[in-house]
ZAMARGU-4260 file (C-alpha; in steps of 0.2 Angstrom, whole numbers, plus 5000, padded with zeros to 4 digits):
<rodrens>
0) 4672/5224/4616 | 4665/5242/4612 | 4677/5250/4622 | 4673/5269/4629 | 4656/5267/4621
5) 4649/5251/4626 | 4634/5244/4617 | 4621/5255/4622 | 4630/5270/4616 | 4635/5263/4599
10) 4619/5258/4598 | 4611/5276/4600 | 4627/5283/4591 | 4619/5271/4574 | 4603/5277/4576
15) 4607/5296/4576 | 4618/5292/4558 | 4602/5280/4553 | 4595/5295/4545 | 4585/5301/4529
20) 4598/5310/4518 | 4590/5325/4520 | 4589/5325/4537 | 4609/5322/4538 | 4622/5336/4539
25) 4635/5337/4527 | 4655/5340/4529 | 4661/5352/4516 | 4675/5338/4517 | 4665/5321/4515
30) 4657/5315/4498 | 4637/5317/4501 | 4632/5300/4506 | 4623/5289/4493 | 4606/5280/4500
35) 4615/5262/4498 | 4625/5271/4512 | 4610/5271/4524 | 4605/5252/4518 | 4621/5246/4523
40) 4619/5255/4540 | 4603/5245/4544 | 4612/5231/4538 | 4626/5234/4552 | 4613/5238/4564
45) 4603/5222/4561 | 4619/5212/4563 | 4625/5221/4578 | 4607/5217/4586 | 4606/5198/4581
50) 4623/5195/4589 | 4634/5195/4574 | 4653/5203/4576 | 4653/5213/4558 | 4671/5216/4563
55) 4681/5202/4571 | 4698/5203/4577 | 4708/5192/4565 | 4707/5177/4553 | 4720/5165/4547
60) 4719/5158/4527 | 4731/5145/4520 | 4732/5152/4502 | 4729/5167/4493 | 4718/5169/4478
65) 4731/5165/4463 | 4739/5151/4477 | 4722/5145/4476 | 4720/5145/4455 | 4737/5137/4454
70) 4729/5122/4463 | 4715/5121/4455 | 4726/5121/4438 | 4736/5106/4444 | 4720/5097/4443
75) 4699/5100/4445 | 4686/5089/4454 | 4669/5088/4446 | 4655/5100/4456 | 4647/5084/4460
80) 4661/5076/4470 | 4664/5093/4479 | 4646/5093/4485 | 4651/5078/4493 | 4664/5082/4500
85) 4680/5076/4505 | 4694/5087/4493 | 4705/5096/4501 | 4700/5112/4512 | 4706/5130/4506
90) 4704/5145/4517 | 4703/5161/4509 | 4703/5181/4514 | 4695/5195/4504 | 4686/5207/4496
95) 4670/5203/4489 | 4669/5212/4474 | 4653/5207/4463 | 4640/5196/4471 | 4625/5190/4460
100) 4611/5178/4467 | 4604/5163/4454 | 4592/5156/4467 | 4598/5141/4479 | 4616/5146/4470
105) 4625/5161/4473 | 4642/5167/4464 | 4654/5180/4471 | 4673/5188/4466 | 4683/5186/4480
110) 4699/5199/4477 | 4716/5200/4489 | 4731/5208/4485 | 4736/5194/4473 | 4721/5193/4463
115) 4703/5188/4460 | 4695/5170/4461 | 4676/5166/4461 | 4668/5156/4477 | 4651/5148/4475
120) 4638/5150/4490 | 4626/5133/4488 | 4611/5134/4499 | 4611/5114/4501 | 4629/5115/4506
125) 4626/5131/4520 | 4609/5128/4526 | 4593/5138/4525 | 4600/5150/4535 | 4617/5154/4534
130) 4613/5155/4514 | 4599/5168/4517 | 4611/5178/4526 | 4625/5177/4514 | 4611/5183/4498
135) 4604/5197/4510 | 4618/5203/4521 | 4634/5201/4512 | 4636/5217/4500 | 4650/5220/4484
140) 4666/5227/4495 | 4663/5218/4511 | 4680/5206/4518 | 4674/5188/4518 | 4684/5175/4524
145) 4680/5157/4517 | 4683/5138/4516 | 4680/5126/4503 | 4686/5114/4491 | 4691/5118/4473
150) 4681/5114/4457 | 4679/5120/4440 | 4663/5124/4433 | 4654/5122/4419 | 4663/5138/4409
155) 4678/5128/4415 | 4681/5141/4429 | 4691/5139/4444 | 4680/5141/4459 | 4679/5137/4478
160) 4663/5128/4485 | 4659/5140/4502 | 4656/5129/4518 | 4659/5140/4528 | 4661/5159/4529
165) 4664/5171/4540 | 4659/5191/4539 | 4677/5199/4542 | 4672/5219/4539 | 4654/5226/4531
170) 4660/5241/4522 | 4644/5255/4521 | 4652/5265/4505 | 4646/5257/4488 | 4661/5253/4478
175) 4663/5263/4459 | 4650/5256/4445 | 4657/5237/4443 | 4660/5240/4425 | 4671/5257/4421
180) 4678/5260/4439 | 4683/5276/4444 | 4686/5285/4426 | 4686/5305/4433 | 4705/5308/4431
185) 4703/5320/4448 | 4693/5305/4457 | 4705/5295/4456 | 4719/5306/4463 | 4707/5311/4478
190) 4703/5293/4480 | 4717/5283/4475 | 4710/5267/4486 | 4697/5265/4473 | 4704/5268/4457
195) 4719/5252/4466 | 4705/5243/4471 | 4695/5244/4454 | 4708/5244/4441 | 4722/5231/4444
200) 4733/5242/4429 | 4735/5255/4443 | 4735/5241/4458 | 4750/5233/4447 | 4758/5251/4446
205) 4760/5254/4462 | 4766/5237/4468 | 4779/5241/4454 | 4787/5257/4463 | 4790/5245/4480
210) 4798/5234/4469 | 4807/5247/4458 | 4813/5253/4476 | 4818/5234/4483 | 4827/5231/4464
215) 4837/5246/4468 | 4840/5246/4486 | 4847/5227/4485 | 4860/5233/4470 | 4867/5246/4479
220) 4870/5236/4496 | 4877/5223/4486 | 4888/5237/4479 | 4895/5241/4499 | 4882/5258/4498
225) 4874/5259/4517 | 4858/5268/4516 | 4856/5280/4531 | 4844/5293/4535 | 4846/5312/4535
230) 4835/5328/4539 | 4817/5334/4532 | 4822/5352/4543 | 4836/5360/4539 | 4843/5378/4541
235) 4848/5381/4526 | 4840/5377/4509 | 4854/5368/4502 | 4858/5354/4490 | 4849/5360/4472
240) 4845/5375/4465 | 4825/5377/4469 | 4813/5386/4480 | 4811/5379/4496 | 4797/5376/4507
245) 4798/5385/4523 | 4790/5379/4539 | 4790/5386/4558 | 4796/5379/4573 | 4789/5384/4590
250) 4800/5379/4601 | 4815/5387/4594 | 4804/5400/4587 | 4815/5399/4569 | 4810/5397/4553
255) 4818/5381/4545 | 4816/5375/4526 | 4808/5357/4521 | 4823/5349/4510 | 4826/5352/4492
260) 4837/5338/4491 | 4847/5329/4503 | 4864/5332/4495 | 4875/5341/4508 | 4869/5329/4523
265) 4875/5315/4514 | 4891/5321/4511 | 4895/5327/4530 | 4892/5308/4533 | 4906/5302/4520
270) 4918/5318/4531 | 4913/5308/4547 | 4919/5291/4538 | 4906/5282/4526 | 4912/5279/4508
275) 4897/5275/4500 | 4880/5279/4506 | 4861/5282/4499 | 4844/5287/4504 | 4828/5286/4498
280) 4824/5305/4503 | 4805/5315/4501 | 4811/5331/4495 | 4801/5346/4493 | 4801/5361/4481
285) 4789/5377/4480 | 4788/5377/4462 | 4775/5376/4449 | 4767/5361/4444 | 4766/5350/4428
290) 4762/5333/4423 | 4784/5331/4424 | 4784/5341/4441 | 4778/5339/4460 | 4782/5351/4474
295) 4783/5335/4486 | 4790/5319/4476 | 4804/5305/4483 | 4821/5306/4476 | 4837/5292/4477
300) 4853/5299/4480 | 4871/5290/4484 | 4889/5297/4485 | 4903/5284/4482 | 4920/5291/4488
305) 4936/5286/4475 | 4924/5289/4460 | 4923/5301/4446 | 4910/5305/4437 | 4914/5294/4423
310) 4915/5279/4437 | 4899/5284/4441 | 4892/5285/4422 | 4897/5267/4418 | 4890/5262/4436
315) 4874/5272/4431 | 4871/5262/4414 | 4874/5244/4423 | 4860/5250/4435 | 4848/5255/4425
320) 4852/5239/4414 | 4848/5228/4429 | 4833/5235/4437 | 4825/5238/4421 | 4827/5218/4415
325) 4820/5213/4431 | 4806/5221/4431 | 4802/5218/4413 | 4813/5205/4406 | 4818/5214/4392
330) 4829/5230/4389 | 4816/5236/4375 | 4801/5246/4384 | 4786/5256/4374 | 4782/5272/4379
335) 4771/5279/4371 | 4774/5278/4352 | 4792/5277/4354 | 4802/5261/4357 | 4817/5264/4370
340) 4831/5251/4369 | 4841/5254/4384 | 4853/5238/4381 | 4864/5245/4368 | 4879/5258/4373
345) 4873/5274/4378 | 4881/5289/4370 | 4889/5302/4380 | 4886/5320/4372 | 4890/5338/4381
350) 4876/5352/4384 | 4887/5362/4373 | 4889/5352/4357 | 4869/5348/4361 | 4865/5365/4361
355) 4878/5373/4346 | 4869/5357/4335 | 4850/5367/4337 | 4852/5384/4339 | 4869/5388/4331
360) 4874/5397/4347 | 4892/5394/4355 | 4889/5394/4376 | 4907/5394/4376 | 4909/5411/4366
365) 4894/5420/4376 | 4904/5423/4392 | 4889/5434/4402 | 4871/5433/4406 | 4869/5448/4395
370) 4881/5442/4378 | 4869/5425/4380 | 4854/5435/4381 | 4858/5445/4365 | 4863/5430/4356
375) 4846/5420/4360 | 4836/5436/4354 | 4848/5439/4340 | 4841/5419/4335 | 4823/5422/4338
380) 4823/5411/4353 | 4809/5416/4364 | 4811/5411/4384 | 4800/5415/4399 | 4809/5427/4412
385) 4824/5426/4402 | 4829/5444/4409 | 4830/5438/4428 | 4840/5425/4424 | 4858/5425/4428
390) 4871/5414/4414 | 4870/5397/4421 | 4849/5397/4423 | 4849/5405/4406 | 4859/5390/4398
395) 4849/5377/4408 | 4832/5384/4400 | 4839/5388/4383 | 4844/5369/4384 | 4827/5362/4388
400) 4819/5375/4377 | 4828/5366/4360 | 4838/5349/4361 | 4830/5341/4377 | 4815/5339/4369
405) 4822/5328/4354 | 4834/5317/4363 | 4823/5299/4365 | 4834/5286/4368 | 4846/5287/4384
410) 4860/5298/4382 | 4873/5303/4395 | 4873/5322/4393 | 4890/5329/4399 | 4901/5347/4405
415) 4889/5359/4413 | 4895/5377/4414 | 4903/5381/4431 | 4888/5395/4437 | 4874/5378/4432
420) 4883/5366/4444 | 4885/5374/4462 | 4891/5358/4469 | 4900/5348/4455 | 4918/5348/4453
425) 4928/5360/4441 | 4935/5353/4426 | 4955/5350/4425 | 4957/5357/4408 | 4943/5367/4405
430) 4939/5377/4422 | 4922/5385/4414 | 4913/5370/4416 | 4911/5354/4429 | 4913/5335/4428
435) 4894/5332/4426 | 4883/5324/4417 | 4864/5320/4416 | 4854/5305/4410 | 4841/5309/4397
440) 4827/5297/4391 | 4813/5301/4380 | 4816/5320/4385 | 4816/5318/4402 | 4829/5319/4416
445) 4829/5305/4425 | 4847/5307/4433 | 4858/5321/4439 | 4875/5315/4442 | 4892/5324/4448
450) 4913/5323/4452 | 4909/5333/4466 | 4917/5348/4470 | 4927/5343/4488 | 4938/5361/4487
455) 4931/5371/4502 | 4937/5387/4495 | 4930/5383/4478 | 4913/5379/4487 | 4913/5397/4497
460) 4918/5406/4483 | 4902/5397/4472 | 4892/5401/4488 | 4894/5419/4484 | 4891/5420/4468
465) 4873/5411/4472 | 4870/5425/4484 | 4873/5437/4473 | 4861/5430/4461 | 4848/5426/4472
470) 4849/5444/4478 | 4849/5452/4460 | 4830/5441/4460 | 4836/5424/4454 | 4824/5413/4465
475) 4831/5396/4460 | 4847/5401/4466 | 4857/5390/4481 | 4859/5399/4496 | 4877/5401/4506
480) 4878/5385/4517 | 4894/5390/4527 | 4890/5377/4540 | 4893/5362/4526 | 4909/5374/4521
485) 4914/5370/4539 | 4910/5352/4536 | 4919/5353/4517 | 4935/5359/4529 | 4938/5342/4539
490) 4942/5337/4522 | 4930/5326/4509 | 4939/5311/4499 | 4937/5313/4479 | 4919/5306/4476
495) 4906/5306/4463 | 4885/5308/4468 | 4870/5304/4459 | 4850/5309/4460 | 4835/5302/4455
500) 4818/5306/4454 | 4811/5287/4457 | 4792/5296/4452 | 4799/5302/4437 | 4808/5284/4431
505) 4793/5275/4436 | 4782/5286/4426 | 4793/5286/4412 | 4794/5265/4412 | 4776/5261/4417
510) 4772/5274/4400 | 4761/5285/4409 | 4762/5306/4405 | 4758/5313/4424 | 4769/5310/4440
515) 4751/5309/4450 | 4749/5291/4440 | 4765/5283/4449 | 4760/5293/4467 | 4747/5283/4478
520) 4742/5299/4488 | 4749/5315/4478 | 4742/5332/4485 | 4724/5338/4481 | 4718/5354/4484
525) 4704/5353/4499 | 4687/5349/4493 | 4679/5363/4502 | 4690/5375/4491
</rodrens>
């Protein structure tokens, strides 16, 4: 049962942590241990010694907390008759969350991934000493399993009479204060367990992601996408325009790049024969960090062959529609003071006309980096690094400089300039600019969406001009992926693609400011630095 240890080592391996807090050495990576830690390991060791398995195997329940509730709705017995017996048995599994002794009556908040309900501990119903046990071992945080009958007590709440319990893990770290949780915003990053476990805002949260995920995922299979899988690794840091990640593999003794996006795998799977396909993909990106930006964060793209990009706005808008009126049931969300209705049409407007509207300058009529440049200082429009910037940058930030910010309700922002959109399709009539668009909400991106561009000669010819930029100092430039080219060769069918950054929509509907509140693990720097 103790494996490789067996009892007498576990047993000396308990009384070498069993130690006075001075006495103990720390890890510059481990919380300094609190002295309930030290009670909870004499607990453990006093169980361990009178026979007592603090960490069985398994344990089968027959309903779940709010299961449980639901019953108990549909119609109490009084305590009386409970005492006696008789009612039907529920078994439950948990975490015991607060635990308070009245004497021969105990109360406890048992808590499972669907919710709390309170079990009562009688000591005429347990005995003596299964009773004792439960007011002296049992601590807030411990799994319990339990069975019982339902009743409602006196403050008319729902409650199960313990007949028997069983001891399923005895945790040795005091959870948060009862009361106000975790509440240091950087705690709960580092210690996201807790802040799930002690607030069930963030607990709700999170479930709401995997849901967000399953909503989505079922729409586009039922749409004939087929999600497929494609590589973290790559040679090349293709498929945005960002600063990759890079990595080193010892075997082959190269260099490769973590994935910006995975944009130009997806599309060699529609040259070798899928027409519609999608991933759920963790990209990463070495940039700075905001609350609306993470270097490692999951995005959703999909490429449907036959489409344009106006196919793919109108598919875009029935989408969002869908999963946003099933997870709420309603197409009117909050977020923070302002009210977004995303059931009405959504208007289609191009970065142009968006940007001639706040700053009076024509993107049209400035044909260089430098023209554009001059115009912006000529309008006392101040930008950060404007002078490494080549046009197509220059335009993006002159953009989210002055009319991102104001656009709240969802807008289909159209017609990116040619040098913005490395791998989006050239416009038929007006060859400066591509069959894009972008869906905004409440200032933010949310969506990035293309006709994409299927020429391979257009594509090398776009390549080229990255590498120029990126060698004249332009960091966010793409760099040449001539191996896609290759792909591009075999020939592409007209398509449209679409990204997402599912952190990003999540923390946009859930109303919260910071991607690290819709992330159950984001990245922290190490404790010891």
């Amino acid at each position: 049962m103790f494996g490789l240890f067996g009892k007498k080592k576990l047993a000396e391996t308990q009384k070498n942590i069993i130690k006075k807090p001075t006495e103990q050495k720390q890890d510059k990576q481990e919380p300094k241990q609190p002295l309930e830690y030290f009670d909870r390991l004499k607990k453990l060791e006093e169980m361990r010694a009178s026979g007592v398995q603090p960490y069985p195997e398994r344990y089968e329940r027959t309903h779940t907390a709010m299961e449980a509730r639901a019953l108990g709705d549909k119609g109490m017995r009084e305590t009386e008759l409970v005492v006696a017996g008789g009612g039907e048995e529920i078994i439950l599994a948990g975490r015991v969350m607060t635990f308070r002794s009245h004497g021969k009556l105990s109360f406890a908040q048992l808590q499972d991934q669907s919710g709390r309900i309170q079990i009562s501990f009688m000591r005429d119903v347990l005995g003596e000493e299964k009773y004792k046990f439960s007011t002296k071992k049992i601590d807030a945080g411990d799994f319990l399993g339990v069975k019982g009958e339902l009743f409602k007590t006196q403050h008319g709440e729902t409650t199960l009479l313990v007949r028997e319990y069983t001891l399923l893990a005895k945790t040795l770290q005091p959870l948060p204060e009862k009361w106000h949780g975790v509440q240091d915003q950087e705690m709960k990053y580092r210690y996201r367990y807790l802040d799930m476990l002690m607030s069930p805002e963030t607990f709700a949260r999170m479930r709401m992601r995997s849901t967000l995920i399953q909503v989505i995922r079922t729409y586009l299979e039922k749409h004939e996408f087929i999600e497929i899988e494609t590589p973290i690794l790559s040679a090349k840091a293709s498929g945005a325009m960002a600063k990759p990640f890079m990595t080193h593999h010892n075997a082959l003794d190269k260099d490769f790049y973590l994935r910006i996006a995975p944009e130009t795998y997806l599309k060699r799977a529609v040259v070798g024969g899928f027409e519609r396909v999608f991933e759920f993909a963790k990209c990463f990106r070495n940039e700075g960090m905001d609350p609306s930006h993470l270097q490692e964060f999951t995005m959703l793209e999909y490429y449907a062959s036959y489409w344009n990009y106006e196919d793919n706005m109108d598919f875009t808008e029935n989408l969002f529609k869908h999963f946003i009126q099933e997870l709420f049931g309603t197409l009117i969300i909050t977020v923070g003071a302002q009210e977004i209705d995303f059931g009405k049409k959504w208007p289609r407007k191009s970065l142009r006309d968006l940007i001639l509207e706040k700053t009076s300058i024509d993107i049209y009529k400035e044909r260089t980096a430098g023209e554009l440049r001059n115009a912006i200082k000529k309008h006392n429009i101040i930008l950060e690094d404007s002078e490494k910037l080549g046009r197509g940058n220059l335009i993006d930030l002159l953009y989210k400089k002055t009319a991102r910010p104001e656009i709240i309700q969802p807008m289909f922002v159209t017609s990116h300039p040619i040098d913005l959109s490395p791998l989006a399709r050239r416009n038929d009539v007006n060859p400066d600019i591509t069959d894009r668009f972008q869906l905004v909400v409440n200032s933010w991106e949310v969506v990035n969406a293309y006709s994409e561009l299927v020429d391979p000669v257009d594509q090398r010819q776009r390549f080229e001009e990255q590498a120029k930029l990126k060698a004249a100092g332009d960091e966010d430039a793409m760099e040449a992926d001539y191996d896609y080219v290759y792909a591009m060769e075999h020939g592409m069918p007209p398509m449209s693609g679409w990204g997402m950054g599912i952190d990003r929509i999540l923390a946009l509907l859930t109303n919260q400011e910071n991607l690290k509140d819709v992330i159950l693990f984001p990245l922290m720097k190490p404790l010891d630095e």
